[in-house]
C-alpha positions in Angstrom: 190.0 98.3 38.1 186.2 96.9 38.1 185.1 95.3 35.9 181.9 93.9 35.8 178.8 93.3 33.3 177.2 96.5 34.3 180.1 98.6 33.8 180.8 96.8 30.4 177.3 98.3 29.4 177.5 101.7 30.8 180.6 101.9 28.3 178.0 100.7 25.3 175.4 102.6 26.0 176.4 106.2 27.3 176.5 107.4 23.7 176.8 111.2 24.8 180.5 111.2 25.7 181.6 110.1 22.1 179.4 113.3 21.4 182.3 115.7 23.0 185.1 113.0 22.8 185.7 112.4 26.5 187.6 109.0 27.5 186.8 107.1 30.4 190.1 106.1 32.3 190.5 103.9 35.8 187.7 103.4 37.4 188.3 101.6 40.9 186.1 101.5 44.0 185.5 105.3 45.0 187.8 107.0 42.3 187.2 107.4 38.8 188.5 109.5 36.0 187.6 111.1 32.8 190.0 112.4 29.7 189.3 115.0 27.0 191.4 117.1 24.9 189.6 120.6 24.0 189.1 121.1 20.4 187.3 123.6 18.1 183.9 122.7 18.4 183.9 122.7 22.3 184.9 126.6 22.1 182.8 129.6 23.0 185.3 132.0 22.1 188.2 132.3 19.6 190.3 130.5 22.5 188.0 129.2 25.2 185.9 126.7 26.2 182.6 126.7 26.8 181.5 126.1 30.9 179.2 123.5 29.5 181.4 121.3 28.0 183.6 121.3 31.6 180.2 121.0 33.4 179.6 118.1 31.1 183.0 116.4 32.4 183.0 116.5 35.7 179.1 115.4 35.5 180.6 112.3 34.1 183.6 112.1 36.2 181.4 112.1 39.4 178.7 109.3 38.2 181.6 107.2 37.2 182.9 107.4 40.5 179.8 107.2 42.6 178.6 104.1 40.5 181.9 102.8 41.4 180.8 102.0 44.9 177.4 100.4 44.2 178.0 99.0 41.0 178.7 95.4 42.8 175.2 95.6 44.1 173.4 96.0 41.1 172.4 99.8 41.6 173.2 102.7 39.0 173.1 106.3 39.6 171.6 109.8 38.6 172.8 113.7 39.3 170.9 115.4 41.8 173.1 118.4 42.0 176.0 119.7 40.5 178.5 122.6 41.5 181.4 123.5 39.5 183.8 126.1 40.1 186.1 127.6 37.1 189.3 128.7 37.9 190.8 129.1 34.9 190.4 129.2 31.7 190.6 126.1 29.9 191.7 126.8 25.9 191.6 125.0 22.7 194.8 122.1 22.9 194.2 121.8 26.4 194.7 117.8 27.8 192.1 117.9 31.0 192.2 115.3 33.2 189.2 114.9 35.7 189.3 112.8 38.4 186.7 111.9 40.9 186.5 110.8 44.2 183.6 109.7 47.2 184.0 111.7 50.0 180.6 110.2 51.7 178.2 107.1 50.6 174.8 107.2 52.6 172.1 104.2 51.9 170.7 106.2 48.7 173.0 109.8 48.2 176.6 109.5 47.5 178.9 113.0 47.6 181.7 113.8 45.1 183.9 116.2 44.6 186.8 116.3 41.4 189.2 118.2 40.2 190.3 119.1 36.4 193.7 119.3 35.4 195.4 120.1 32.3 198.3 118.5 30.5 200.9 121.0 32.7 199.1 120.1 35.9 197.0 123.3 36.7 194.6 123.0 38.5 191.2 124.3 36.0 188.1 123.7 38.1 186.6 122.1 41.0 183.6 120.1 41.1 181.6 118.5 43.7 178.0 116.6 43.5 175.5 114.5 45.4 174.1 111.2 43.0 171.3 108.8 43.9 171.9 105.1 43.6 169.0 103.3 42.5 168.1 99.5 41.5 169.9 99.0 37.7 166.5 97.5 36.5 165.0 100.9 36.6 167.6 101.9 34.5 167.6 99.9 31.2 
């Protein structure tokens, strides 16, 4: 698990995951995962969530994991591009588990690619990403 100061204040200051209850899980060098259990107000139909709210997962899945490997040098990271695949619908009670992992670290661009599972293990989407690491002082 890292641990470290700038970790601690991604945690304190990324209000926007409180917004659609996602849970940060284990982060460790190149993996990372994100929890969220789909309720009524992430729907888009009477049953189903909205693309957005799964978009918004892996998104934070795939920074987690790509600031997992520059974290110890004092850089954070931004979203250059985003791809996500749905392959199922994902529906109100639903458990999803996203987990991320680096597939490629450059100097600057780090790749990503994560799956989301729910509570019975199907597979729901596929996500992959490229993130920019940049110095942390440019950050806060």
């Amino acid at each position: 698990m890292l641990e470290n100061e700038l970790l601690e204040l991604y945690k304190k200051t990324n209000n926007f995951r409180d917004t659609l209850g996602m849970e940060l899980g284990d982060v460790s060098e190149g993996k990372a995962t994100y929890e969220l259990t789909i309720q009524k107000k992430h729907l888009a139909t009477p049953i189903a969530a909205h693309g957005g709210v799964i978009a918004a997962l892996v998104d934070a899945a795939m920074g987690v994991t790509a600031l997992s490997v520059v974290i110890q040098s004092n850089r954070v990271v931004s979203t250059v591009e985003l791809k996500v695949s749905y392959l199922r619908p994902v529906i109100e009670g639903d458990h999803l588990k996203c987990t991320g992992e680096v597939l490629n670290q450059g100097n600057r661009l780090i790749y990503v690619e994560c799956s989301v599972t729910n509570q019975r293990g199907e597979l729901l989407a596929r996500a992959n990403g490229t993130f920019n690491a940049y110095p942390a002082e440019k950050a806060f």
